[in-house]
Each structure stands twice: as C-alpha cells, then as structure tokens.
N, CA and C of each residue as an Amber inpcrd file, in Angstrom:
protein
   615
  -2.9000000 160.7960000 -52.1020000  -2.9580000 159.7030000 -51.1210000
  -2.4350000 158.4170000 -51.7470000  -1.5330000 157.6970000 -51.2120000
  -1.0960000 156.3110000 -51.6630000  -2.0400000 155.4340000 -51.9050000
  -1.7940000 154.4820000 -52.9640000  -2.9490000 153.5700000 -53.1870000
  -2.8720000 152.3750000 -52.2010000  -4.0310000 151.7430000 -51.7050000
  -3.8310000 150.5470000 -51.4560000  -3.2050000 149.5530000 -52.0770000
  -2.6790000 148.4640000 -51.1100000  -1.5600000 147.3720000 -51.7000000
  -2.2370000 146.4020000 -51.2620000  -2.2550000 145.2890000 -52.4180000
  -2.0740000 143.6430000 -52.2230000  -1.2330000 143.3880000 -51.3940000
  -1.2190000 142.7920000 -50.0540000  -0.3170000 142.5820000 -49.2610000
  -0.0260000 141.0730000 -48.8550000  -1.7950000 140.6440000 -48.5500000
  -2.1710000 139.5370000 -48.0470000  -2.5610000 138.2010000 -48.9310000
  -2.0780000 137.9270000 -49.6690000  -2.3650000 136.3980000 -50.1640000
  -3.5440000 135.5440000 -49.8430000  -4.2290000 134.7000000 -50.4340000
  -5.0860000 133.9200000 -49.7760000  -4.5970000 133.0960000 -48.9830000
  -2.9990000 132.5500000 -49.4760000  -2.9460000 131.2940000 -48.1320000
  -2.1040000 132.0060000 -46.9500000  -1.6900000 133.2790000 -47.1300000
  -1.3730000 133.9890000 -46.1320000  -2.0380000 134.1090000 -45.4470000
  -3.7980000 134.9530000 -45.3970000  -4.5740000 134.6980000 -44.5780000
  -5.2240000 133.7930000 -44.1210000  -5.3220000 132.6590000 -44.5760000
  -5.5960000 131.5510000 -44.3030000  -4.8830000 130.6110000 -42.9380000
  -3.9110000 130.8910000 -43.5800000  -2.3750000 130.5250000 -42.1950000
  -2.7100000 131.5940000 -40.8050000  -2.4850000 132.2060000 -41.1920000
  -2.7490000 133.5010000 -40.3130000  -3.9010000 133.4430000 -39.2370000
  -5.3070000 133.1870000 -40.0260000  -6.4310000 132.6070000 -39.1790000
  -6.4620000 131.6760000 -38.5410000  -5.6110000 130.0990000 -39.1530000
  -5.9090000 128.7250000 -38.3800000  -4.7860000 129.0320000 -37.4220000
  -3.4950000 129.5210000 -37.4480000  -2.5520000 130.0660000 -36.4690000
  -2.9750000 130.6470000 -35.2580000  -4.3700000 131.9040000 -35.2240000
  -4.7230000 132.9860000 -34.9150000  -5.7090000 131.7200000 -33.4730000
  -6.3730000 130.9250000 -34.3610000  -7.7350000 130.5270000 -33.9240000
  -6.6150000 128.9010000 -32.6080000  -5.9340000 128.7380000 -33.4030000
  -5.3200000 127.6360000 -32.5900000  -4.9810000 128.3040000 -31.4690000
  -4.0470000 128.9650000 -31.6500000  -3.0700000 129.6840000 -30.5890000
  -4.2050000 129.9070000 -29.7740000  -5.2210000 130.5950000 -29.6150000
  -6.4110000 130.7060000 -28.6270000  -6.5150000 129.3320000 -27.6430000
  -6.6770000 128.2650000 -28.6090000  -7.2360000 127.2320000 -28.0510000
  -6.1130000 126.7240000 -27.0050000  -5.0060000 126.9490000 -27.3990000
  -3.8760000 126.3310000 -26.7650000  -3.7910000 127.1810000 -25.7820000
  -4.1000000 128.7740000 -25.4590000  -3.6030000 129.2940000 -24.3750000
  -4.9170000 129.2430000 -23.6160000  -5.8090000 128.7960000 -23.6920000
  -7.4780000 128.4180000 -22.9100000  -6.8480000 126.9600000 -21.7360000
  -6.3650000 126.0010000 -23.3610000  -6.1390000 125.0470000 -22.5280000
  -4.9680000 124.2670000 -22.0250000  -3.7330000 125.2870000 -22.1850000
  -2.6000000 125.2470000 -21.1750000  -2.8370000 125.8830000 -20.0320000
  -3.5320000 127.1850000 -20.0440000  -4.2880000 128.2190000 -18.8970000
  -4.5450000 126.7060000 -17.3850000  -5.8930000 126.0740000 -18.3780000
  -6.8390000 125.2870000 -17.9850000  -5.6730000 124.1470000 -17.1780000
  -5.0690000 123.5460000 -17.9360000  -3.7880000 122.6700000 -17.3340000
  -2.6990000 122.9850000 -16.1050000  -2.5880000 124.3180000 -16.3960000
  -1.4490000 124.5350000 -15.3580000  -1.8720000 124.9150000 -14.2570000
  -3.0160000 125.7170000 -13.8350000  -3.7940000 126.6330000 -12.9890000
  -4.8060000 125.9900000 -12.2870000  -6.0250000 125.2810000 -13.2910000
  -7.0630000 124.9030000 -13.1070000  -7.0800000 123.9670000 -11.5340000
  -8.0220000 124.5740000 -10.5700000  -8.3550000 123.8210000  -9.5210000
  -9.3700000 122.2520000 -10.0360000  -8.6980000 121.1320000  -9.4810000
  -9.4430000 119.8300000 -10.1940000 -11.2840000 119.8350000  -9.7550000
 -11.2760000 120.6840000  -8.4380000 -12.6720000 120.8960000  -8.1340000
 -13.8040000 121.6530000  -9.1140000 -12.7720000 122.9590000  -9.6540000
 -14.0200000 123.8950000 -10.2770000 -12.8300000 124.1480000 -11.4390000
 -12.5820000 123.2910000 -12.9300000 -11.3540000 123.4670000 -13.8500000
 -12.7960000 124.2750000 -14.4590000 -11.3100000 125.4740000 -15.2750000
 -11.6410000 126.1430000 -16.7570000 -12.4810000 124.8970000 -17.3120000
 -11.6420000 124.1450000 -18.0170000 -12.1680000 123.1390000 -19.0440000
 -11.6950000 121.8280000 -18.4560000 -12.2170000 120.5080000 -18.1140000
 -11.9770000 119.2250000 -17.6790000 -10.5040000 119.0510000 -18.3280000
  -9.9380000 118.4630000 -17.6310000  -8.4800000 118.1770000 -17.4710000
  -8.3240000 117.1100000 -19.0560000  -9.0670000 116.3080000 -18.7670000
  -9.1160000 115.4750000 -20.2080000  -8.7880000 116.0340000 -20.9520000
 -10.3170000 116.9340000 -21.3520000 -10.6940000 117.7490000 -22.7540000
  -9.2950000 118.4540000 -22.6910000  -8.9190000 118.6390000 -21.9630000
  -7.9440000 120.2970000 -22.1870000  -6.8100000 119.8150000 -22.9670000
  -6.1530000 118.5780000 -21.9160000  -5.0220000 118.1540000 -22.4760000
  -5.7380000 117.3740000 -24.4240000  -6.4780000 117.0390000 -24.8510000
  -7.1870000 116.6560000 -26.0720000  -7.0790000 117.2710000 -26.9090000
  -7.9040000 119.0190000 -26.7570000  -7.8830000 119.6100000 -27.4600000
  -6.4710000 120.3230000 -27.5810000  -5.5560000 120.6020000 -26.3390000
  -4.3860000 121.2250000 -26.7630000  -3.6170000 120.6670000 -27.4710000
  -3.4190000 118.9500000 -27.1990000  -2.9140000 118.4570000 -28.4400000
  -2.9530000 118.5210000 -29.8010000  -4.5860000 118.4130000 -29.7570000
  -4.9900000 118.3110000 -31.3500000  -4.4160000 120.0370000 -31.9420000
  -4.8730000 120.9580000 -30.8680000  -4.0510000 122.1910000 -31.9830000
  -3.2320000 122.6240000 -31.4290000  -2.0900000 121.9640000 -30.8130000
  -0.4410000 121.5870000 -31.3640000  -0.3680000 121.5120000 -32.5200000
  -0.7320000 119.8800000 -32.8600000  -0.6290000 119.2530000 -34.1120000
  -0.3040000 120.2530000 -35.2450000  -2.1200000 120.6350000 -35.4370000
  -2.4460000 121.6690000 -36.0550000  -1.4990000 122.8840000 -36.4740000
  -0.8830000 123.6570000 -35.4610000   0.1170000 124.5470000 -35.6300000
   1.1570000 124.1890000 -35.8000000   1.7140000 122.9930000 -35.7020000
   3.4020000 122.4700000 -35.8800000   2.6810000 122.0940000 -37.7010000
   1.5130000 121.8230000 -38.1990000   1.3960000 121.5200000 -39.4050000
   1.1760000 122.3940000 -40.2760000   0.6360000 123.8780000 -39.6250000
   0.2790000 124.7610000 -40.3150000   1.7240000 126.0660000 -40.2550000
   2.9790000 125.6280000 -39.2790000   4.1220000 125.8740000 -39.6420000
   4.5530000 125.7970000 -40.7770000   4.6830000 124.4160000 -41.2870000
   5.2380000 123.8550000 -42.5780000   4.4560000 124.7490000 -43.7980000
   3.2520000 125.0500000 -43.8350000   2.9280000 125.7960000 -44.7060000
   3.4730000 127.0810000 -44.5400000   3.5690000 127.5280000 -43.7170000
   4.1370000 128.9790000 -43.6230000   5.4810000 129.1210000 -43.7880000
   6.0590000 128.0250000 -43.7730000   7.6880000 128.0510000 -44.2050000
   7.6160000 127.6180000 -45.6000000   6.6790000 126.6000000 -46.1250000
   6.6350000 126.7860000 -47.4500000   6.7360000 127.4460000 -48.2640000
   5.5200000 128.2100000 -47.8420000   4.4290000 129.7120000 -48.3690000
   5.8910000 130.6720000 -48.6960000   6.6420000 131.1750000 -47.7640000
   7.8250000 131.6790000 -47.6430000   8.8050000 131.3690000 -48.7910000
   9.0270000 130.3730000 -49.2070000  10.1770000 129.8780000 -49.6150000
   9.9360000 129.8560000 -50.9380000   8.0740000 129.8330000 -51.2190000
   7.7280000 129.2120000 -52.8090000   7.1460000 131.1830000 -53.2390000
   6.9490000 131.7940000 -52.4050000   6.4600000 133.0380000 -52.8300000
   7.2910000 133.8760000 -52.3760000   7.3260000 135.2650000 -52.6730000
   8.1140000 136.7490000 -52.5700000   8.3160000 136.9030000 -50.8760000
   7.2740000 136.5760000 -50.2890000   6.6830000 136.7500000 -48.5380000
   8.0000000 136.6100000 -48.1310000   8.9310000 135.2670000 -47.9580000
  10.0540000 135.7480000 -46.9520000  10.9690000 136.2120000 -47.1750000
  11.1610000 137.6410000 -47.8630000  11.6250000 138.4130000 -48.0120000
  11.4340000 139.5550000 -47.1700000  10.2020000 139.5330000 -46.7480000
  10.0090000 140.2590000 -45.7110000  10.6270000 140.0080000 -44.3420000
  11.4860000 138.8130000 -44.1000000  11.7380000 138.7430000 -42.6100000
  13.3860000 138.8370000 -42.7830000  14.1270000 139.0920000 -44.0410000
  15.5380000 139.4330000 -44.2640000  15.9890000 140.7300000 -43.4730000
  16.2860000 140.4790000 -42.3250000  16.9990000 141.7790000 -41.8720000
  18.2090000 141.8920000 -42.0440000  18.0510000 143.5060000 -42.4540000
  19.4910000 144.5350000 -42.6580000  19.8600000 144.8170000 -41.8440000
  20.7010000 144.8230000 -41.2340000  21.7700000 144.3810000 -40.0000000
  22.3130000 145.7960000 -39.9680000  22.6160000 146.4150000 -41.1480000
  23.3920000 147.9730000 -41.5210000  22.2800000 148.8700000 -40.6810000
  22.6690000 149.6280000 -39.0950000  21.5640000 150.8960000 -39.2130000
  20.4980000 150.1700000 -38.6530000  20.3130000 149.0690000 -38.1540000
  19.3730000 148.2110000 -37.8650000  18.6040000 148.6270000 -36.7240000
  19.7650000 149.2120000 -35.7000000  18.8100000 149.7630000 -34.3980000
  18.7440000 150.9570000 -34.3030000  19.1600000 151.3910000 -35.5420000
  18.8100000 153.1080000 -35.1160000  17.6790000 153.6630000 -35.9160000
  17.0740000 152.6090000 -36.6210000  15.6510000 152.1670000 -36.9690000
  14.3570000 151.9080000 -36.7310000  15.3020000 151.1840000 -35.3490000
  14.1190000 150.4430000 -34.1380000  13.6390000 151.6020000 -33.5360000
  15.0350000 152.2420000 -33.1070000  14.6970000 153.6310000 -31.8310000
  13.8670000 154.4340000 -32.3950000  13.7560000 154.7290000 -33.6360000
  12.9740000 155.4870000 -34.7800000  11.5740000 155.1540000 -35.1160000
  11.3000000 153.9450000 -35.1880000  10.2420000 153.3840000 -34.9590000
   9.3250000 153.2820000 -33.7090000  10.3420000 153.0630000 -32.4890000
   9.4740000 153.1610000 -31.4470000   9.5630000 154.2740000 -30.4660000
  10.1680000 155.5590000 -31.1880000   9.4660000 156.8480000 -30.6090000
   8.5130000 157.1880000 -31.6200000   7.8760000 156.6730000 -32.8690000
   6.6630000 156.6180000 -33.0210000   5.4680000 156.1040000 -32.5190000
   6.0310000 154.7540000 -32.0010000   4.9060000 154.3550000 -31.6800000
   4.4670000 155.0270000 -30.0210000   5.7960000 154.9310000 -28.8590000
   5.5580000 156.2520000 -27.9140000   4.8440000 157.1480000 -28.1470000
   5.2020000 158.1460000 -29.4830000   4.8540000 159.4700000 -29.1930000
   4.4420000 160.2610000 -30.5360000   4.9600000 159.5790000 -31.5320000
   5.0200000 160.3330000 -32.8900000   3.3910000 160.2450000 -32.9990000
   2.5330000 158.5960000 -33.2040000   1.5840000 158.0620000 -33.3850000
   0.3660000 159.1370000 -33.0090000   0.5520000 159.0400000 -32.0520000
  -0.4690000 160.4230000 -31.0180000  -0.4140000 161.7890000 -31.4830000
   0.4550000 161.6810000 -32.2670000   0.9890000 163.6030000 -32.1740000
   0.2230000 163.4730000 -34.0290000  -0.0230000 162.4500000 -34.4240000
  -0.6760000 162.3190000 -35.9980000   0.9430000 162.5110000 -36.3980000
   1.8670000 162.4850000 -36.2510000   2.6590000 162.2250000 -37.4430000
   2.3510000 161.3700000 -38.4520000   3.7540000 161.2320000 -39.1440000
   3.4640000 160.5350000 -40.1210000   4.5800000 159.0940000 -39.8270000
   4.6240000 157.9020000 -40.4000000   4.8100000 156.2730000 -39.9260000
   6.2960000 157.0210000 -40.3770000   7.0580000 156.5710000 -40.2290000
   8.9430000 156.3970000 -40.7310000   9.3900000 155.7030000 -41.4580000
   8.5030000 154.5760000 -41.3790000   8.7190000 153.1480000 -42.1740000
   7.2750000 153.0470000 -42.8550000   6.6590000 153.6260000 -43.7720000
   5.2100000 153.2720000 -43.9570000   5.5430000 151.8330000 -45.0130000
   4.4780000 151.2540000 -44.9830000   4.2930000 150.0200000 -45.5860000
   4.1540000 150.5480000 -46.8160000   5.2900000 149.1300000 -47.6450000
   5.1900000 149.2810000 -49.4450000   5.1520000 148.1890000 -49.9760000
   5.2290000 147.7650000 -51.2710000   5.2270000 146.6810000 -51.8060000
   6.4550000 145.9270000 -51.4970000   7.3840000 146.7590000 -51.0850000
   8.4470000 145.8580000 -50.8400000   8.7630000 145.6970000 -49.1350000
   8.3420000 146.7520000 -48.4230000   8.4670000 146.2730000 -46.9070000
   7.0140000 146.7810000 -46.3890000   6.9650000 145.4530000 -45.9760000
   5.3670000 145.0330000 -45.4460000   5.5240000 144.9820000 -43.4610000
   6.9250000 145.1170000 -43.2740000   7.2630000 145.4330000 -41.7600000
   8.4200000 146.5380000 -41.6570000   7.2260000 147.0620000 -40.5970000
   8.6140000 148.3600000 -39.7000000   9.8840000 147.7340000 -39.1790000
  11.1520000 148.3020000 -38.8590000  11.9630000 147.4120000 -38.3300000
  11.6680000 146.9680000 -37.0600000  10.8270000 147.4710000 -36.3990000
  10.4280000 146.5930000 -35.0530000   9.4880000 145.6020000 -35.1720000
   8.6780000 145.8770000 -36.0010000   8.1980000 144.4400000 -36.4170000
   8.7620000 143.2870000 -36.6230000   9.7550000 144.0070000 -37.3510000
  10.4020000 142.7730000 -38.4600000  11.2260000 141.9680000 -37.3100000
  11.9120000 142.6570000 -36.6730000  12.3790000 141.7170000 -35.3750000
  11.8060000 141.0590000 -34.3360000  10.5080000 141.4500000 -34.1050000
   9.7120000 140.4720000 -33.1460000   9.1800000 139.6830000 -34.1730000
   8.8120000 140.1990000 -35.5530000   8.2240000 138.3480000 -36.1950000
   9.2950000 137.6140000 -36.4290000  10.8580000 137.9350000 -36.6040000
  11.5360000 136.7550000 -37.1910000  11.8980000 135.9750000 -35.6790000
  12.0410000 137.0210000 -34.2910000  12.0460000 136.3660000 -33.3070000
  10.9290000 135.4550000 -32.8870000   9.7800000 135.7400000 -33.1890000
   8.6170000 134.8190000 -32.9360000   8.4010000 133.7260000 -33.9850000
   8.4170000 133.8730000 -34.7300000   8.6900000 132.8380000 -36.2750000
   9.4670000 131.7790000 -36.4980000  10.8270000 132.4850000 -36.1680000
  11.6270000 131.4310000 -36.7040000  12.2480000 131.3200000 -35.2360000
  12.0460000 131.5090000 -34.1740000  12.8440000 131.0950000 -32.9280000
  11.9440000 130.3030000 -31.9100000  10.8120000 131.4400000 -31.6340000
   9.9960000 130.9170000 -29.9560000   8.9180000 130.1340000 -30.9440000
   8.7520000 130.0100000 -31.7140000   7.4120000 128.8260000 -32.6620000
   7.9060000 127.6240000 -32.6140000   9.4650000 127.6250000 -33.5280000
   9.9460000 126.1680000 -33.5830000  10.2620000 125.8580000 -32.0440000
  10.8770000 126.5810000 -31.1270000  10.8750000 126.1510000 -29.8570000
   9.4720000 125.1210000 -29.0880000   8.6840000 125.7410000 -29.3900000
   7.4560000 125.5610000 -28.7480000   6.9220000 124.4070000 -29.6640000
   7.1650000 123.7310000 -30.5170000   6.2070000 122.9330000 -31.3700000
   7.4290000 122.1470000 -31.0470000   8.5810000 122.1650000 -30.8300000
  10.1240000 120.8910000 -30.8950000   9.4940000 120.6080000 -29.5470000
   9.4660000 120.9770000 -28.3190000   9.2040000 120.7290000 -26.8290000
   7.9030000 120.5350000 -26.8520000   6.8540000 120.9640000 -27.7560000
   5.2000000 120.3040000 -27.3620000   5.3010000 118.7900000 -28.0730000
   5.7830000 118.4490000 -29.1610000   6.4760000 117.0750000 -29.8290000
   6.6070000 116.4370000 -28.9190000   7.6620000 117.0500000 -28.2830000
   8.6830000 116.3160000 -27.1950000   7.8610000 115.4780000 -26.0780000
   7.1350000 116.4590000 -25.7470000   6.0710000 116.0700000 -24.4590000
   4.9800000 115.0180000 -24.7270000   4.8660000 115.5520000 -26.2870000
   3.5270000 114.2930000 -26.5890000   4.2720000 113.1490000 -26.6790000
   5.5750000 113.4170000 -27.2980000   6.1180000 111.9240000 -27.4160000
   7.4100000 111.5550000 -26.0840000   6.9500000 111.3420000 -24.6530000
   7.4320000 111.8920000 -23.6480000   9.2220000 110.6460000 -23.2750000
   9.1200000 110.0760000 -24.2200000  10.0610000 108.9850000 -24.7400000
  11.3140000 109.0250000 -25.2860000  10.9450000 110.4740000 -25.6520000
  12.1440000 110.7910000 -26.8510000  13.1000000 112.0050000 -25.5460000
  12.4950000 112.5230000 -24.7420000  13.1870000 113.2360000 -23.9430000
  14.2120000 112.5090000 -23.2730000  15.7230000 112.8080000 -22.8260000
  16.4490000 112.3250000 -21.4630000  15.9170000 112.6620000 -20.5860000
  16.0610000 111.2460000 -19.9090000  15.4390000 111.1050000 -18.3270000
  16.3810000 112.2820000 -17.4250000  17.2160000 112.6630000 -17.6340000
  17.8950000 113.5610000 -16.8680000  18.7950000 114.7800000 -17.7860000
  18.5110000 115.8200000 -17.2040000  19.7160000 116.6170000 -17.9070000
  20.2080000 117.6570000 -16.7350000  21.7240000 117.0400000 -16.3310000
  22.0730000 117.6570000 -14.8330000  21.6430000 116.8190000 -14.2770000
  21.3090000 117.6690000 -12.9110000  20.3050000 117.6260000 -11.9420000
  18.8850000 117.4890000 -11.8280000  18.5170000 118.0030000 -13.0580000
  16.9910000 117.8060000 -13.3140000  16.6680000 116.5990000 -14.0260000
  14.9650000 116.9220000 -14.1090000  14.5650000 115.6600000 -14.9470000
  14.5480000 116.5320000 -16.5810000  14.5130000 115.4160000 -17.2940000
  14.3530000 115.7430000 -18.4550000  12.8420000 116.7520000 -19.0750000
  11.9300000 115.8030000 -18.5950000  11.0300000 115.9280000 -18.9940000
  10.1570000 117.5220000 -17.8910000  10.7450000 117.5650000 -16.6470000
  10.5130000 118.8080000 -16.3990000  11.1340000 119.9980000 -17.2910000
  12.2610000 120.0850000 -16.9720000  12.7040000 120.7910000 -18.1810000
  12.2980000 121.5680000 -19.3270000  11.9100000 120.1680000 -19.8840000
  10.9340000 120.5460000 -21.4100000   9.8220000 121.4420000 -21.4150000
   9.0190000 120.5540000 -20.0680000   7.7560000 121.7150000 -19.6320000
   8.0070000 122.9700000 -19.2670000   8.8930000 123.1490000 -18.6930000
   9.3730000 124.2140000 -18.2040000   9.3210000 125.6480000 -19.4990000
  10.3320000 125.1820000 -20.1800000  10.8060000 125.8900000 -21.5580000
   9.6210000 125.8190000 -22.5570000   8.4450000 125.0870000 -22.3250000
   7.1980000 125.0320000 -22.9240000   6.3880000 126.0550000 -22.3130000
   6.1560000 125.6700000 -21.3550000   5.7150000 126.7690000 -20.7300000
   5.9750000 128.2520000 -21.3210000   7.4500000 128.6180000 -20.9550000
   7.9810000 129.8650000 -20.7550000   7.9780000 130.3040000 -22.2660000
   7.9190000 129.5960000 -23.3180000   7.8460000 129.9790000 -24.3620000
   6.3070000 130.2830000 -24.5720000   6.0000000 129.6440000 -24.3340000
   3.9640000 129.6240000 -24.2870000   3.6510000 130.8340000 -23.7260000
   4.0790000 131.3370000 -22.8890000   3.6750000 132.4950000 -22.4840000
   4.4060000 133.9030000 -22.9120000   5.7210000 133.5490000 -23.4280000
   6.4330000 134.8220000 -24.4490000   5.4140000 134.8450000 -25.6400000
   5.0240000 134.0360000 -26.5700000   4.3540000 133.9370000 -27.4590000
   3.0070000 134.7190000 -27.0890000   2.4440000 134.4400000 -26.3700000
   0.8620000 134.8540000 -25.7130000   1.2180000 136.3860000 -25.1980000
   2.5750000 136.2830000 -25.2150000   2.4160000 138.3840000 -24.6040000
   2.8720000 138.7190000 -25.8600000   3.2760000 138.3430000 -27.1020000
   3.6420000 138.5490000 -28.6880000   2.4150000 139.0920000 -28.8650000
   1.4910000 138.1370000 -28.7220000   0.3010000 138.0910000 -29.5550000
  -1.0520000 139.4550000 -28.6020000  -0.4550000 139.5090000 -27.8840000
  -1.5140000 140.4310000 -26.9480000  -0.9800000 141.8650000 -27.2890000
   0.1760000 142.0240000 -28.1170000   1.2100000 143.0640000 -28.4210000
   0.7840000 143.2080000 -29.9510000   0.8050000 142.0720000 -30.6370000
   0.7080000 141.9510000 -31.9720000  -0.6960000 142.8720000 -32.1900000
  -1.8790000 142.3600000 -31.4380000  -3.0920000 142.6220000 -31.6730000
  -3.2020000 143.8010000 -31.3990000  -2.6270000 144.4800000 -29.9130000
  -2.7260000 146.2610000 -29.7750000  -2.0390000 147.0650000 -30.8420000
  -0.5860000 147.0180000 -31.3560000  -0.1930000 147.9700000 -32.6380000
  -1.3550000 147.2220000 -33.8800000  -1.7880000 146.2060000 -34.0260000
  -2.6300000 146.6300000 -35.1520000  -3.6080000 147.5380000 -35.0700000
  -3.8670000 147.8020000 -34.1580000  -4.8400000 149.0810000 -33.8750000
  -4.5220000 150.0920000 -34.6640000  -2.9450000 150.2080000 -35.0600000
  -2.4060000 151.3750000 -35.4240000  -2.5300000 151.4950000 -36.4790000
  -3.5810000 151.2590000 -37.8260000  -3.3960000 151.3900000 -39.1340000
  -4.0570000 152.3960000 -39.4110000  -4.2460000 153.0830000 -40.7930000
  -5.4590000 153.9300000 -41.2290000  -5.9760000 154.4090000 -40.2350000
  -7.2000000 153.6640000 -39.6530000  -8.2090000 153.1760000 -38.7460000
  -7.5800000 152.4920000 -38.2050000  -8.6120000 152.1480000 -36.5540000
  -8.2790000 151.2320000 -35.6810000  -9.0340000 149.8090000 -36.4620000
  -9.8080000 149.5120000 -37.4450000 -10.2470000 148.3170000 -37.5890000
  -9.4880000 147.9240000 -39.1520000  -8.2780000 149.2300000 -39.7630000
  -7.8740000 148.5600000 -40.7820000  -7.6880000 147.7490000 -41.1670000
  -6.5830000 147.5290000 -40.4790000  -5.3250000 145.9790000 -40.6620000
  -6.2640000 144.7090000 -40.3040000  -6.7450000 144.6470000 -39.3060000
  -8.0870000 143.6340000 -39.4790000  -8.5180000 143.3380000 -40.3430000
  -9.4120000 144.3560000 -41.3190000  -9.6980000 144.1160000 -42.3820000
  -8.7740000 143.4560000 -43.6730000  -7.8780000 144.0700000 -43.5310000
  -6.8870000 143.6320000 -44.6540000  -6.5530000 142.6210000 -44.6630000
  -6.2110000 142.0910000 -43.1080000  -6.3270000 140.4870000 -43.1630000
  -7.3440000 139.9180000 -43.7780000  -8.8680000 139.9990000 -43.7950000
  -9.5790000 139.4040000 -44.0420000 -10.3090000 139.4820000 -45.9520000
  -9.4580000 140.9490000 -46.6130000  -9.3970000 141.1830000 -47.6100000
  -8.2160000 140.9900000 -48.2670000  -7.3540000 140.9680000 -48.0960000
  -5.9470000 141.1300000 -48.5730000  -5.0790000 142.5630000 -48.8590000
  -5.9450000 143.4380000 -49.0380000  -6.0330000 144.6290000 -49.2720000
  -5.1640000 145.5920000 -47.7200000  -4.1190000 146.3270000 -48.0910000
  -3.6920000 147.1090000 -46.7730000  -3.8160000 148.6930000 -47.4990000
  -4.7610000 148.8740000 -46.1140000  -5.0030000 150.4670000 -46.5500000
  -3.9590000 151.6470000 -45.8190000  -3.2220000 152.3490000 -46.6930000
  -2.2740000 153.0560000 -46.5570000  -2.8480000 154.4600000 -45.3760000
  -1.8910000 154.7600000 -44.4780000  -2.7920000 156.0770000 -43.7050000
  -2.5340000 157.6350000 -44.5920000
C-alpha cells in the first residue's frame, strides 16, 4: 500500500480555511442582497452588505497569500499545465469519475509528491484561481469603490455591468465549490481529504 504524503502545508491549510469560511459568508450575504424580500430578509440589508464587504476584503487579502505561498514554495507547480495529451487525460479522468470510481477501480492519475491534481482538477483550479477569483475580487473592488467604474460602457451603465459579471462570477464560483466539496468525497474514505486538510497528511486509496 502507498504511504501517505505531506501534501498540505500549514499556511496552505490555513488559506484554504479563511477562503473556505469567507466564501460562505459572501454567498449567505450576496444570496441575502440579491433575493432577500425587504419585509422578511435572510440577513438585514445593512448587515449583509457589511459583512460581505468585510469578507471581500478578507479574500482579495488572503489571495495575495496564496499567490505568494505559490511563488515562495514548490505548490505552484501544481497548477503548470501540460498542454501535450492534455484532453485525452481529462476524458480519462472523467470516465472515472462517471464510472470507473463505482466499479472500485483504480484513480489514473493517483496523487504523488509531485502531482497533487488529476488533470481535471488541475483545470478547474487554475480556471477558478487564476481567472473567476481575480475576476470577482477586480469587480467586488470595483463596486466598493463605485468611482473608479465608467459611467457607461455602450449602451449600458457601467456600474450595472460590473454587478452583473459579479454576480455571474459569484455564482460560477459557488457551483466550483458545491463540485469541489462532492469529488472530495472521493478519497480513501468519504471523510479523507477532509481530514488531510485539517492534518496535512493525504491518505493514498
């Protein structure tokens, strides 16, 4: 049986959690903002817009560490995709997760010291990472600082716009993460990878 691997770093999980715990707060209280009847709101219109700010902030700050973290340790090496063979990887990967998974095969891509993502992983985190994150923290900026937007672009307003693409990113992200959380199910165990986050430790199946 393969040994377990150091995977997780302390400030990896660390990032990971205040990321994990924000992102909640922000989809409670954008939910609360966009939807909320003013008679019977999720959370008071105030508070909502308050707290979603404050963990904005929070996540556009706890970005910078994670691009740090990346740059000063081995970690973003993991989001270098090989372009060679790239999707005939993916397809490989996700008739496991279809069908192989169930049948007890065995992973195609199992996790090693050197690749810590399947290739379908690896393309929804560098798409969520380095594309729909900075999107979403450049346009939540934008909005807090509602000044810096053009009053018009086209036909539209500026500042709709922004919301708009805030929005729509806000909610690609929130079906990431509702995706992210079901394949972790898929480790060892269904409560592995959980754990490993919270140990550092990834237990091999």
């Amino acid at each position: 049986m393969a040994e377990r691997l150091y995977l997780y770093p302390v400030w990896l999980r660390l990032w990971h959690i205040v990321n994990a715990l924000m992102f909640l707060v922000l989809i409670a209280t954008g939910i609360s903002m966009q939807y909320s009847n003013p008679d019977a709101p999720l959370i008071r219109f105030d508070l909502a817009v308050r707290f979603h700010n404050i963990a904005g902030v929070i996540v556009s700050i706890n970005y910078l560490i994670f691009i740090a973290g990346n740059l000063a340790t081995g970690n973003g090496r993991h989001y270098r995709i090989m372009f060679e063979g790239y999707f005939k990887r993916v397809l490989q990967q996700m008739d496991y997760y279809l069908r192989g998974h169930f049948k007890g095969e065995k992973a195609p891509f199992p996790v090693t010291a050197d690749r810590k993502f399947n290739p379908l992983q690896q393309g929804t985190y560098v798409g969520a990472m380095y594309l729909l994150l900075p999107l979403i923290i450049i346009t939540g900026l934008a909005l807090l600082f509602p000044e810096t937007i053009a009053n018009r672009i086209g036909n539209f307003s500026g500042i709709y716009l922004t919301a708009l693409l805030h929005a729509s990113v806000g909610f690609l992200l929130s079906l990431f993460m509702v995706i992210h959380i079901y394949f972790s199910t898929m480790g060892a165990t269904p409560s592995s990878n959980f754990k490993g986050m919270a140990t550092g430790w990834h237990e091999p199946h």
